[in-house]
PALOSE-598352 format. One record per residue: residue in one letter; residue number from 1; x, y, z of N, C-alpha, C in turn. Coordinates in steps of 0.2 Angstrom, whole numbers, plus 5000, padded with zeros to 4 digits. Layout:
BEGIN
   residuo   num   n.xx   n.yy   n.zz   ca.xx   ca.yy   ca.zz   c.xx   c.yy   c.zz
         A   NUM      X      Y      Z       X       Y       Z      X      Y      Z
...
END
This chain:
BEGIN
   residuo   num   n.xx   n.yy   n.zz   ca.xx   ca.yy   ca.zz   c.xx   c.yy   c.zz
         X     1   5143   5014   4949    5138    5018    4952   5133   5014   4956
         X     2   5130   5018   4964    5126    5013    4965   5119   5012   4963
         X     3   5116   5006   4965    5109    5006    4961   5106   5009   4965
         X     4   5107   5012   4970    5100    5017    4972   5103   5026   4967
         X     5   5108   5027   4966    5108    5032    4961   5104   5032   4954
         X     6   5101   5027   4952    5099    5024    4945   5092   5023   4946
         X     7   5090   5025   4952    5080    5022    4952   5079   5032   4953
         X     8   5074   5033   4949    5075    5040    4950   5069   5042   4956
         X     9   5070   5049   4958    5069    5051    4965   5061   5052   4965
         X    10   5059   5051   4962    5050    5051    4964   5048   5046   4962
         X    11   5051   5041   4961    5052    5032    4963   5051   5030   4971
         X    12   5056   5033   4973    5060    5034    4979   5054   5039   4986
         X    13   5050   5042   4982    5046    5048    4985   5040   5042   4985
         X    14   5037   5040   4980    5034    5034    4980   5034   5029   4983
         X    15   5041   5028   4986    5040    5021    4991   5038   5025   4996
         X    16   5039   5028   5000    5039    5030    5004   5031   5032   5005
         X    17   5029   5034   4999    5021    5035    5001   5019   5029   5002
         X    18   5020   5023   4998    5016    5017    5000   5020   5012   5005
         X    19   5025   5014   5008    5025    5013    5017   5022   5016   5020
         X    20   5018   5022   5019    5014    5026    5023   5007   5022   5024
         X    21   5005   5021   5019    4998    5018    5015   4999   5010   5017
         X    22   5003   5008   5015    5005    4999    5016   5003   4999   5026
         X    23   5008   5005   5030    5009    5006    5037   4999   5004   5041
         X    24   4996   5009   5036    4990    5011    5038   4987   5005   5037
         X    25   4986   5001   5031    4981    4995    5030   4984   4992   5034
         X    26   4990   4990   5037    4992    4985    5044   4990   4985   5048
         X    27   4989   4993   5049    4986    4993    5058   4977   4994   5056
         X    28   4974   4995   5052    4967    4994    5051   4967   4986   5050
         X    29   4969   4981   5047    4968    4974    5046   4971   4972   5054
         X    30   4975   4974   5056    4975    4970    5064   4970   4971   5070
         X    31   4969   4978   5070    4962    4981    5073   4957   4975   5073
         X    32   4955   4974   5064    4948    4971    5062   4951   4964   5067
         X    33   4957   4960   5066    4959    4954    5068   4959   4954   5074
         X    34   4960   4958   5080    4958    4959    5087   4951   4958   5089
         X    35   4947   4960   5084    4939    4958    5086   4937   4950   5085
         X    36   4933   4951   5093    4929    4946    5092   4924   4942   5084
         X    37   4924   4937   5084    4921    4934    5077   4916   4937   5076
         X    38   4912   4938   5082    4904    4942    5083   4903   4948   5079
         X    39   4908   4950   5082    4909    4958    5080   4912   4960   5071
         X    40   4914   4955   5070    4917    4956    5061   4910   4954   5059
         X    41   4906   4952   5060    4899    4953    5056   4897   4960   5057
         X    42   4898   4965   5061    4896    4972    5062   4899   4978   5059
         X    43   4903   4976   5054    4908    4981    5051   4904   4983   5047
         X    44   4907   4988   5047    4900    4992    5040   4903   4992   5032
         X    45   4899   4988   5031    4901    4989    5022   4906   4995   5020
         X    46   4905   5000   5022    4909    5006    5019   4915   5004   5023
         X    47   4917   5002   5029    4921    5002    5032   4929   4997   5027
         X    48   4923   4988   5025    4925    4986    5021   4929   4988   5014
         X    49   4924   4991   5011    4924    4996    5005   4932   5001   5004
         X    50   4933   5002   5009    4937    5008    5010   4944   5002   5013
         X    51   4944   4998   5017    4950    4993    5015   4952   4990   5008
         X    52   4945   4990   5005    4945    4986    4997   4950   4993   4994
         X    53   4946   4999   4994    4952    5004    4990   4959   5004   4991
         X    54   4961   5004   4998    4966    5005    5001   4972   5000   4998
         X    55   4969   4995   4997    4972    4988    4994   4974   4989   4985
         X    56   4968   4990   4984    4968    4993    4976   4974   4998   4976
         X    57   4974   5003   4978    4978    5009    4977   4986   5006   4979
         X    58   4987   5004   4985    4993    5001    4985   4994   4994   4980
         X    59   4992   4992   4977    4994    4989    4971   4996   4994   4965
         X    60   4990   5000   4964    4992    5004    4956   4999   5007   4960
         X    61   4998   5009   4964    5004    5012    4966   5012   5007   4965
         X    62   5011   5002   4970    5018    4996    4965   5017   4994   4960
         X    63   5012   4996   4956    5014    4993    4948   5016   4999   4944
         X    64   5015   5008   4947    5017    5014    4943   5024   5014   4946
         X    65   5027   5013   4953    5033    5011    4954   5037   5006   4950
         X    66   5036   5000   4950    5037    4996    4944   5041   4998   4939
         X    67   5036   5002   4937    5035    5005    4929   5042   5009   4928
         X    68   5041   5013   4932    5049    5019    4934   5054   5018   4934
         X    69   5055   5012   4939    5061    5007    4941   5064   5004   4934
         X    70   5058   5001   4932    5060    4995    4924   5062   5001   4920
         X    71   5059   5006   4919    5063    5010    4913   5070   5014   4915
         X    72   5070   5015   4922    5075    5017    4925   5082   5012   4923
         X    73   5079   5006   4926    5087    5002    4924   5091   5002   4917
         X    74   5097   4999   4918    5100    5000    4911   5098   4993   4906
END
């Protein structure tokens, strides 16, 4: 049987949101890196704030994928 038969399907549903999420924090971190040096002292804490989530949440999210995967196997 293959091993993608054995990871079960909102495992699966799961990646896929966090290539969504992962997609998103790429293209806001290359935005920020396009700015002038000057201008990354301008971000607004909340702006910050809300990268910091983004980052947090794509980690619970690969470590409850993980989770699913590891008990999935045999």
């Amino acid at each position: 049987m293959s091993a993608l038969y054995q990871v079960p399907g909102v495992a699966l549903d799961g990646i896929r949101e966090m290539e969504e999420r992962v997609a998103f924090l790429s293209v806001a971190c290359s935005a920020m890196a396009e700015k002038p040096d000057a201008a990354i002292g301008l971000l607004d804490d909340k702006a910050l704030r809300g990268l910091a989530w983004w980052t947090r949440d794509i980690e619970v999210g690969l470590r409850a994928l993980d989770e699913l995967v590891s008990k999935a196997a045999p």
